[in-house]
C-alpha atoms as a printed R data frame, in Angstrom:
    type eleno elety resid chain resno       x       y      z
1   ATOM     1    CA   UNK     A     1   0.000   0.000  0.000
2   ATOM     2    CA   UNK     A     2   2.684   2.336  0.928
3   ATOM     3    CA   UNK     A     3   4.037   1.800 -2.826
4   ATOM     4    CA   UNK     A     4   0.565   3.054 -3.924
5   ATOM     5    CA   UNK     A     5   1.257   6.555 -2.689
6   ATOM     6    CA   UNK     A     6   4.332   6.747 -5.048
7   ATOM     7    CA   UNK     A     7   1.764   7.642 -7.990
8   ATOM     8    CA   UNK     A     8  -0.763   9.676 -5.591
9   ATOM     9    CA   UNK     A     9   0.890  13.126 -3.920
10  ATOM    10    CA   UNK     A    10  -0.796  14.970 -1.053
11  ATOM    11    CA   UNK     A    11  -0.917  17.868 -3.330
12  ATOM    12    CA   UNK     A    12  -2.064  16.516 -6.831
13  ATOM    13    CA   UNK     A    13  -4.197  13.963 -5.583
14  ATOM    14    CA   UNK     A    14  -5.270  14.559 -1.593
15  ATOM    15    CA   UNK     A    15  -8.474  12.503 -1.248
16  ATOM    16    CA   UNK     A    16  -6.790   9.542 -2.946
17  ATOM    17    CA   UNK     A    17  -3.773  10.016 -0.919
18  ATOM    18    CA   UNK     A    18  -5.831  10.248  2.126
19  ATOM    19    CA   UNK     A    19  -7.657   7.114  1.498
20  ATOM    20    CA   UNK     A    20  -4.395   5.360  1.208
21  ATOM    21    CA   UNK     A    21  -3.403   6.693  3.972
22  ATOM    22    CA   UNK     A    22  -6.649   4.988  5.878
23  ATOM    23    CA   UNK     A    23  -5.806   1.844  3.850
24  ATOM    24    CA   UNK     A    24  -2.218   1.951  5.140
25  ATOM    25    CA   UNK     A    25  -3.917   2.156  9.236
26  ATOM    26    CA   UNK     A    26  -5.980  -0.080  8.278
27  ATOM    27    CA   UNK     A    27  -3.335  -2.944  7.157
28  ATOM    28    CA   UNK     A    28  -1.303  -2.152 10.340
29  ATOM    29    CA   UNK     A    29  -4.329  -2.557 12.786
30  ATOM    30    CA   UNK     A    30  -5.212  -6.243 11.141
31  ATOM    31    CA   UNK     A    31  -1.616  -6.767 10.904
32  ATOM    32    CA   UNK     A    32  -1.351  -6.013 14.482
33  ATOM    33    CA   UNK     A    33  -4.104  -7.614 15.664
34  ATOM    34    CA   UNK     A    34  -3.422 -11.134 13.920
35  ATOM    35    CA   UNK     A    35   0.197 -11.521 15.453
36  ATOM    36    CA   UNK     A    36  -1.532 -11.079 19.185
37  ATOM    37    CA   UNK     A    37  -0.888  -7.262 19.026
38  ATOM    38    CA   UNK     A    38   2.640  -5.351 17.860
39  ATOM    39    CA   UNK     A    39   2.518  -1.875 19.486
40  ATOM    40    CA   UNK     A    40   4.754  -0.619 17.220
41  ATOM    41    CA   UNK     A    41   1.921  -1.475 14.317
42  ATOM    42    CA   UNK     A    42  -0.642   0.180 16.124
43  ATOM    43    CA   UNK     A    43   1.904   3.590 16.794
44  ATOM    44    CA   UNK     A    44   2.334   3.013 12.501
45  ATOM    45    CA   UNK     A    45  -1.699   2.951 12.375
46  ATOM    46    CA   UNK     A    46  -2.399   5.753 14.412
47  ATOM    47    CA   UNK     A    47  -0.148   7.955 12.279
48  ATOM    48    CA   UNK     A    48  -1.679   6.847  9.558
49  ATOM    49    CA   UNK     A    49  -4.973   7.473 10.062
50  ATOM    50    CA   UNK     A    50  -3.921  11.152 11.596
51  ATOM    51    CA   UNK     A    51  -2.079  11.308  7.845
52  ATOM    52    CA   UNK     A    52  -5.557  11.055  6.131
53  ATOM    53    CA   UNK     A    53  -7.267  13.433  8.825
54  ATOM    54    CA   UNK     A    54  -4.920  15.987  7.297
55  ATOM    55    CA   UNK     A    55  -7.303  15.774  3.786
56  ATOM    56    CA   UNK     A    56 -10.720  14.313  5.567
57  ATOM    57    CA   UNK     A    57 -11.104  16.972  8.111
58  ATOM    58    CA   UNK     A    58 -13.944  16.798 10.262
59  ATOM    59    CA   UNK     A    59 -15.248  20.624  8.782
60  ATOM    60    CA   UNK     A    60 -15.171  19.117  5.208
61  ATOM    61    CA   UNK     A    61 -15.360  15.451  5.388
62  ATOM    62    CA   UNK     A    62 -16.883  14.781  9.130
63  ATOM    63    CA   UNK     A    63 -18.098  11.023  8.298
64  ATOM    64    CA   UNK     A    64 -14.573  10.180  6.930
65  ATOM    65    CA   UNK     A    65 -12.986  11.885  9.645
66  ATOM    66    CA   UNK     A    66 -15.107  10.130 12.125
67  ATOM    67    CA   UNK     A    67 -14.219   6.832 10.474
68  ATOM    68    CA   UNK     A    68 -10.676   7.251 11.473
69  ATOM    69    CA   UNK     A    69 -11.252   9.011 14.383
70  ATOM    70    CA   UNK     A    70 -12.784   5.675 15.515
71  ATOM    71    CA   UNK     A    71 -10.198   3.617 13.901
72  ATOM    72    CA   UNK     A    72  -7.553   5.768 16.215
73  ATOM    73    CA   UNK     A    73  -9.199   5.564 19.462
74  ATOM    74    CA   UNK     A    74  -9.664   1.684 18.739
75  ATOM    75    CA   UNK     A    75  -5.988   1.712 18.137
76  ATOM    76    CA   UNK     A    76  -5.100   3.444 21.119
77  ATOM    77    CA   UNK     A    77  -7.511   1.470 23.358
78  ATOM    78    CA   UNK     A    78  -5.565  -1.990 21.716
79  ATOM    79    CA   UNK     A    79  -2.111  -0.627 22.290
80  ATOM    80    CA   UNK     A    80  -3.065   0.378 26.117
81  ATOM    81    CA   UNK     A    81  -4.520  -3.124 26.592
82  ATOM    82    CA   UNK     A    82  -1.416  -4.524 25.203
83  ATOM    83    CA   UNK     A    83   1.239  -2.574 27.439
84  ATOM    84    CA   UNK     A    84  -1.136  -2.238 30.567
85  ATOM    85    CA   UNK     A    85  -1.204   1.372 30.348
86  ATOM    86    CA   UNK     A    86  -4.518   3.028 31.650
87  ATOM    87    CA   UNK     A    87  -3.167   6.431 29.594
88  ATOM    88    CA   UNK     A    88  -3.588   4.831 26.444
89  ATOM    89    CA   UNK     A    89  -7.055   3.628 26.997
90  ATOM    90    CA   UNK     A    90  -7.819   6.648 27.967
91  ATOM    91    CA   UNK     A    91  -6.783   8.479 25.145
92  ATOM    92    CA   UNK     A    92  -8.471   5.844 22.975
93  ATOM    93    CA   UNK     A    93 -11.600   6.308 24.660
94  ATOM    94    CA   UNK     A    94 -11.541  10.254 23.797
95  ATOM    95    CA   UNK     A    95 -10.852   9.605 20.368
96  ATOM    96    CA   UNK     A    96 -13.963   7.035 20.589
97  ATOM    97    CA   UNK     A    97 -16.483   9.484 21.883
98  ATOM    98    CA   UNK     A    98 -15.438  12.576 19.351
99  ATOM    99    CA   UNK     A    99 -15.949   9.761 16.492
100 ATOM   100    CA   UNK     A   100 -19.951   8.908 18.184
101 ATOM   101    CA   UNK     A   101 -20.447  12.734 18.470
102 ATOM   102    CA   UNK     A   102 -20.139  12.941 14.645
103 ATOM   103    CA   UNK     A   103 -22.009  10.016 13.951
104 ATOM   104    CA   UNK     A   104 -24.827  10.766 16.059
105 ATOM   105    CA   UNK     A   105 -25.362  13.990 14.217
106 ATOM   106    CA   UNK     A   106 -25.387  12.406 10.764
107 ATOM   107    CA   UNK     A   107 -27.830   9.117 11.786
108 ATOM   108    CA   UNK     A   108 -27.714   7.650 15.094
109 ATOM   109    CA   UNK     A   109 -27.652   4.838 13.734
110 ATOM   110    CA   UNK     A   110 -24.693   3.359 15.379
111 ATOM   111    CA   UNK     A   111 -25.515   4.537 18.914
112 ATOM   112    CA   UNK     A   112 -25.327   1.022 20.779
113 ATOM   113    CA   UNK     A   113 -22.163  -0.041 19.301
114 ATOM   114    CA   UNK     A   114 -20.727   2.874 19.946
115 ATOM   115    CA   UNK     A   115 -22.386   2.881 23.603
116 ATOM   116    CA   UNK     A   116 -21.280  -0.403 24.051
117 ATOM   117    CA   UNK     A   117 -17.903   0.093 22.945
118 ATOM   118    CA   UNK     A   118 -17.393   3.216 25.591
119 ATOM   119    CA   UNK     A   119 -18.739   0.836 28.025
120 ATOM   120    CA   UNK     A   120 -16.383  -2.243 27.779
121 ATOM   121    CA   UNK     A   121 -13.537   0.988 27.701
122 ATOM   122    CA   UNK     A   122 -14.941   2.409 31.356
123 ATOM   123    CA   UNK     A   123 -14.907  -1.138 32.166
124 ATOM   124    CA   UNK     A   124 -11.055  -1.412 31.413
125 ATOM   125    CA   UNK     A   125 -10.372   1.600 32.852
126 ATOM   126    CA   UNK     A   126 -12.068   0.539 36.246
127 ATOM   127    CA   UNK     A   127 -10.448  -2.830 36.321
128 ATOM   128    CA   UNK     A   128  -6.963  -0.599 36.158
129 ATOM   129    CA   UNK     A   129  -7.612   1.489 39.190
């Protein structure tokens, strides 16, 4: 994937870029998840999905946005699971909640998962106190 941004600059090309970008994150979460968690994957994800934040900003593009905004507060939450470190999950959870603010706005739709998902994080956060 990384090869694919050879052909696609930031400048000539930015949504394409940026939705490598998400692709890249993407690959490194999966990638991290399947080998029983590599923090040093999920640091690789969470930068890229920042990268594509940089072109889907949450003014212009708030679903996109919102999509990785998920995707890094689901990467943070995983990495602070991983290394026992309440920070993390913390961070993670913030990142969680700014994604559900934008998707309740657009639909709802999602509200349970996304409930559910800040839930089982309070519940980690608990367990580390």
């Amino acid at each position: 994937l990384r090869a694919a941004l050879d052909g696609y600059n930031r400048d000539a090309f930015p949504e394409l870029w940026a939705e490598v970008q998400a692709d890249i994150g993407d690959a490194l979460y999966v990638v991290s998840d399947r080998a029983g968690g590599i923090a040093g994957n999920l640091r690789e994800a969470i930068a890229a999905y920042a990268a594509s934040q940089g072109v889907y900003t949450r003014a212009d593009h708030p679903l996109a946005w919102a999509r990785a905004e998920h995707s890094i507060g689901s990467a943070y939450a995983d990495w602070g699971r991983l290394v026992g470190d309440r920070a993390l999950i913390a961070t993670g959870r913030d990142h969680v909640r700014a994604a559900w603010d934008v998707y309740k706005a657009d639909s709802g739709k999602y509200d349970a998962q996304f409930a559910a998902e800040l839930a089982a994080l309070d519940q980690a956060l608990a367990n580390m106190s």
